[in-house]
Rosetta silent file (secondary structure, phi, psi, omega in degrees, C-alpha in Angstrom):
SEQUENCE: XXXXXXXXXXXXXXXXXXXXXXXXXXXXXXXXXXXXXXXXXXXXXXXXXXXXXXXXXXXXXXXXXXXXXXXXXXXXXXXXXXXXXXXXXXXXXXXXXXXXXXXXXXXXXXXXXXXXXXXXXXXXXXXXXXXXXXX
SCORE:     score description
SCORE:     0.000 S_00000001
   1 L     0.000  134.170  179.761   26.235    0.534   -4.009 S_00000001
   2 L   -56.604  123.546  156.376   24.869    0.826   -0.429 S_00000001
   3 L   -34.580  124.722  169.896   23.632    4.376    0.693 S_00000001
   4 L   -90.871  138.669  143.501   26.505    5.313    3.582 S_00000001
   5 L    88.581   -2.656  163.698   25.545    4.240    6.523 S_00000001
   6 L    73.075   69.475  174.887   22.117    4.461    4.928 S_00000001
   7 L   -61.929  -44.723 -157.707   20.970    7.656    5.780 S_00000001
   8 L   -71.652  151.551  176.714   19.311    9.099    3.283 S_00000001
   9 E   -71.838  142.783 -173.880   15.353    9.726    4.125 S_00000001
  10 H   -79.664  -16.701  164.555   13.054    7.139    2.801 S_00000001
  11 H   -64.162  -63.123 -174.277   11.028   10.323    1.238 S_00000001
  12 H   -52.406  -36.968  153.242   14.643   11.139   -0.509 S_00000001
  13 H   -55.320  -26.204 -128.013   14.694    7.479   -1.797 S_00000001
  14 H  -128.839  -45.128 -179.071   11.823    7.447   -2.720 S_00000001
  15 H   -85.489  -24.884  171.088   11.483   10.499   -5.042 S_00000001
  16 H   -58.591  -68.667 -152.326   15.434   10.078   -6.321 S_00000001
  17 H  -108.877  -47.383 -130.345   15.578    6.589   -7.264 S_00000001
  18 H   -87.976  -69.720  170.312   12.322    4.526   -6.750 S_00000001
  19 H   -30.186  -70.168 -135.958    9.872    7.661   -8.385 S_00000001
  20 H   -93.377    0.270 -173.360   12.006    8.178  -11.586 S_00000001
  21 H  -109.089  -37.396 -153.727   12.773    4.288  -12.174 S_00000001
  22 H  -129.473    8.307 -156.405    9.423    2.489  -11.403 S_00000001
  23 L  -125.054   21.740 -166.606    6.769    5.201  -10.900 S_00000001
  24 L   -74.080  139.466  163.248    7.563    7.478  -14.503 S_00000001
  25 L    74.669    3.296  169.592    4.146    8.666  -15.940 S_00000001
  26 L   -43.778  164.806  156.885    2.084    7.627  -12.561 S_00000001
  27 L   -88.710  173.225  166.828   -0.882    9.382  -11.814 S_00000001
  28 H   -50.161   -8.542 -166.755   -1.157   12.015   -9.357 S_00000001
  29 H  -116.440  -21.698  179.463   -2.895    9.908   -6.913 S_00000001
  30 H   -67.759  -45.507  165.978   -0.787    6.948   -7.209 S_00000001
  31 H   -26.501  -71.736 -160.836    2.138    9.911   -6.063 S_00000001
  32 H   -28.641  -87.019  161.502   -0.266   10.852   -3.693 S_00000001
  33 H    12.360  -72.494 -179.667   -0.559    7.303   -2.253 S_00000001
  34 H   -37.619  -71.116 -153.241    3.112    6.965   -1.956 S_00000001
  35 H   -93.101   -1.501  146.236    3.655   10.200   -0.244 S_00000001
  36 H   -70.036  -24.276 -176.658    0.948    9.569    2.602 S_00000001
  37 H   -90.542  -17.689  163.760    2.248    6.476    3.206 S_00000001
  38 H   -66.874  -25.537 -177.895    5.584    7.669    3.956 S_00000001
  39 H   -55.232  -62.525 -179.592    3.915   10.564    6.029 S_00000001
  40 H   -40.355  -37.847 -172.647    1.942    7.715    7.841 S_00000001
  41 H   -71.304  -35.317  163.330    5.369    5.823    8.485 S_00000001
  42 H   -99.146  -17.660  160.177    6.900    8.697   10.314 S_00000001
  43 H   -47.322  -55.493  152.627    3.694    9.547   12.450 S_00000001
  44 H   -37.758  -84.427 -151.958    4.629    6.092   13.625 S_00000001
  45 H   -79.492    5.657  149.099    8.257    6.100   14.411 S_00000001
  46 L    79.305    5.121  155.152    7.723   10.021   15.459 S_00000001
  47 L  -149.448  179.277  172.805   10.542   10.925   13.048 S_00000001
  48 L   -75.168  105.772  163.474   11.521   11.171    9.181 S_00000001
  49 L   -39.611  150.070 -172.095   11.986    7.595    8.432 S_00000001
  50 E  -123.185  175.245  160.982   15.708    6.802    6.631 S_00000001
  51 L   -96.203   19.271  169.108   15.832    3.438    4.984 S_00000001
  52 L   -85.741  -26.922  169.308   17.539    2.158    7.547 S_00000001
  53 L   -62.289   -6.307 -165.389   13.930    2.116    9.158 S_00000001
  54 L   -63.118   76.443  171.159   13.138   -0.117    6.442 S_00000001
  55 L  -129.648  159.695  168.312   12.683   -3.333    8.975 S_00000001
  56 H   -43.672  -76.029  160.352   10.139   -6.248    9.010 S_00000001
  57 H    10.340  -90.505 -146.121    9.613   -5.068   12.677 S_00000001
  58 H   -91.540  -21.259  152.196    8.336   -1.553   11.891 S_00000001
  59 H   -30.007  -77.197 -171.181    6.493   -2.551    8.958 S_00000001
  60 H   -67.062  -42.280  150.381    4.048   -4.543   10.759 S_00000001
  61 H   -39.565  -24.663 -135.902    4.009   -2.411   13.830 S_00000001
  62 H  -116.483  -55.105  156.842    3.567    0.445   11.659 S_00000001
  63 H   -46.605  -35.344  163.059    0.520   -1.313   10.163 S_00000001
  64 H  -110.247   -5.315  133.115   -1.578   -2.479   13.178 S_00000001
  65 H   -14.244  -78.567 -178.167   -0.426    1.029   14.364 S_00000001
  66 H   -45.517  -68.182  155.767   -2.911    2.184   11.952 S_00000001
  67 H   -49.860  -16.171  159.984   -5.590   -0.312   12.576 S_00000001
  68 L   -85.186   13.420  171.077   -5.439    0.705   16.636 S_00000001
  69 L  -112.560    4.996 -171.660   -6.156    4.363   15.261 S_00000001
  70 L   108.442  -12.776 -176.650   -9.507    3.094   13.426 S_00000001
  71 L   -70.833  134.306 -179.576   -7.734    2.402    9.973 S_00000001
  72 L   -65.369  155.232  177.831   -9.293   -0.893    8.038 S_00000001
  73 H   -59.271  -40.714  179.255   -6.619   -3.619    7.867 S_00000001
  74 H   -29.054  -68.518 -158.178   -6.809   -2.567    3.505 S_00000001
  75 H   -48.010  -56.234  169.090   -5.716    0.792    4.353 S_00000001
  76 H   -56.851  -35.453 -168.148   -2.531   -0.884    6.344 S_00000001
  77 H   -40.546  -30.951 -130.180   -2.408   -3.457    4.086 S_00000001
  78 H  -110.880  -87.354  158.953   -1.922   -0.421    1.654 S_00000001
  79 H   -19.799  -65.478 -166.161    1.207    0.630    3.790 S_00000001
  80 H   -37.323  -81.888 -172.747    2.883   -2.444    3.896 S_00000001
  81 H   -13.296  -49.427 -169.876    2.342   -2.800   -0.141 S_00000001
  82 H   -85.766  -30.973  174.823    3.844    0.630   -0.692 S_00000001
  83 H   -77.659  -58.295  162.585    6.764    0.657    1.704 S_00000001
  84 H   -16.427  -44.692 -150.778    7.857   -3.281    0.371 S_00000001
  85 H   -62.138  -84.728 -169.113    7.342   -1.893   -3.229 S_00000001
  86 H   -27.264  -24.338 -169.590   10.429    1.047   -2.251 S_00000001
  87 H  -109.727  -11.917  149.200   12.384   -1.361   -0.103 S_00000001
  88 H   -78.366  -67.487  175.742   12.509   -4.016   -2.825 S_00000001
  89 H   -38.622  -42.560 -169.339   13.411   -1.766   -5.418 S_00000001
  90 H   -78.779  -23.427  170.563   16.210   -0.553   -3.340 S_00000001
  91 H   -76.615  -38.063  175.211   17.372   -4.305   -2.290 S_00000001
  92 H   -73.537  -13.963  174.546   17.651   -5.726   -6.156 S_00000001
  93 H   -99.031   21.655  -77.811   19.426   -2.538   -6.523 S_00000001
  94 L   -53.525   83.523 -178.549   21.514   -2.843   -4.134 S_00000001
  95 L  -125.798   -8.930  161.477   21.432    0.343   -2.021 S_00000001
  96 L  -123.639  174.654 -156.027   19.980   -1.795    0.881 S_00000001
  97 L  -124.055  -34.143 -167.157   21.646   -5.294    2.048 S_00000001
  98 L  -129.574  112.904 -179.598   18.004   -7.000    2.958 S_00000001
  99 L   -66.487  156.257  170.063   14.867   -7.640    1.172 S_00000001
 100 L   -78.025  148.952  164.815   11.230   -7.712    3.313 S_00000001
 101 L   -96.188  -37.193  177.319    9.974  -10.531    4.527 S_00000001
 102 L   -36.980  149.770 -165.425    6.953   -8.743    6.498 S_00000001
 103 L  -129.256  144.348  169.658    3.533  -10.568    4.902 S_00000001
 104 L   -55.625  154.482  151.214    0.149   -8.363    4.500 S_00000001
 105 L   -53.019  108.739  162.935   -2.073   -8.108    7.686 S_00000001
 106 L   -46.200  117.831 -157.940   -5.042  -10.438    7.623 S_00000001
 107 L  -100.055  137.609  179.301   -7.939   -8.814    6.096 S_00000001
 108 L   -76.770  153.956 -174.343  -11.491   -9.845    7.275 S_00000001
 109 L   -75.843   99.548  163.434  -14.044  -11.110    4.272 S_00000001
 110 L   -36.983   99.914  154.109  -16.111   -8.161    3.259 S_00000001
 111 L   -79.753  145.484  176.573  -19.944   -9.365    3.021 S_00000001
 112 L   -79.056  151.179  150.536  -21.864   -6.678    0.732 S_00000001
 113 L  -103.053   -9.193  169.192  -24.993   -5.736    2.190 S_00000001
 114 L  -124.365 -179.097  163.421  -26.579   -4.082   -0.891 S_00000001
 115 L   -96.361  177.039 -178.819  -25.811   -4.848   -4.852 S_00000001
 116 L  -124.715  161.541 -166.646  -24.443   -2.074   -6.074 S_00000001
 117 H   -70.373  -15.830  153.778  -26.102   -0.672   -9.383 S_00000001
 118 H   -55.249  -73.214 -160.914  -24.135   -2.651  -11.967 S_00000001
 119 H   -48.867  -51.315 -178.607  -25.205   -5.554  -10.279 S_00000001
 120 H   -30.899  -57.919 -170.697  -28.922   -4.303  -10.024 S_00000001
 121 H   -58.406  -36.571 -173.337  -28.697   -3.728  -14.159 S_00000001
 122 H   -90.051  -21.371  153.568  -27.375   -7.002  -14.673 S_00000001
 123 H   -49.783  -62.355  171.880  -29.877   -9.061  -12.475 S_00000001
 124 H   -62.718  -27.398  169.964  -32.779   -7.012  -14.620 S_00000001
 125 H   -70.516  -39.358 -173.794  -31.063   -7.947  -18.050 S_00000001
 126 H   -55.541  -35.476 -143.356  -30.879  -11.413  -16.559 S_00000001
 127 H   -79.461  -49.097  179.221  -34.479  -11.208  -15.177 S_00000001
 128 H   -56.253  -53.849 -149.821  -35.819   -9.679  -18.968 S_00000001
 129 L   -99.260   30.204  155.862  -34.507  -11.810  -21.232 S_00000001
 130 L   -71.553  122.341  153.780  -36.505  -14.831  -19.257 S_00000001
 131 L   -76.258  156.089 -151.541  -39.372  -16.170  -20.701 S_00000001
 132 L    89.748 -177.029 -175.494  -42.552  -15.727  -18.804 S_00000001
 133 L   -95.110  178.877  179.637  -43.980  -13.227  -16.731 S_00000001
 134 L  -142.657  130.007 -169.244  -42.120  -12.046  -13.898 S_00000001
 135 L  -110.871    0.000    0.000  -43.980  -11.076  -10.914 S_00000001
């Protein structure tokens, strides 16, 4: 059954139904996660989001929002991911009328510029168990 007029704060959705159905036994940081990205989501629209804010629209504004403040597209990317998860759950259950459509942000291809020390270890196990000298 639809939320009337669909009201309720997307924090109050979020810890009522979506926390105790898909998020039981999370860690603390995945919580965490969650409850910055709703914070972030009303920094945007400059109030406590409802799920009626729940639009393709304000996703994706809400997302290169971020990235015009200095955020890497990941971190929105990271938004989207978490507000979709909540606004899916609530469209198969049907407390909202419309699933997202909104698509991640296009993320640029990370080149590494160092190994990192796993790699380092495994390039010397590689390098050792060569025969010959190694110079």
């Amino acid at each position: 059954m639809p939320f009337s007029s669909q009201s309720l704060t997307l924090r109050d959705a979020f810890e009522s139904h979506y926390r105790p159905q898909r998020l039981r036994g999370a860690s603390l940081s995945t919580l965490r996660q969650f409850r910055v990205t709703i914070e972030n989501f009303s920094r945007f629209l400059k109030h406590r989001p409802t799920v009626r804010d729940l639009t393709d629209d304000n996703l994706i504004a809400a997302a290169y929002w971020m990235t015009d403040r200095g955020r890497s597209p990941a971190t929105a990317n990271k938004l989207i991911s978490n507000l979709r998860a909540i606004w899916e759950f609530l469209a198969r259950t049907r407390r909202v009328p419309k699933f997202p459509t909104v698509r991640k942000i296009t993320e640029p291809e990370r080149i590494p510029i160092a190994w990192n020390s796993e790699q380092m270890r495994l390039l010397w196990v590689s390098l050792l168990s060569q025969k010959g000298d190694i110079d």
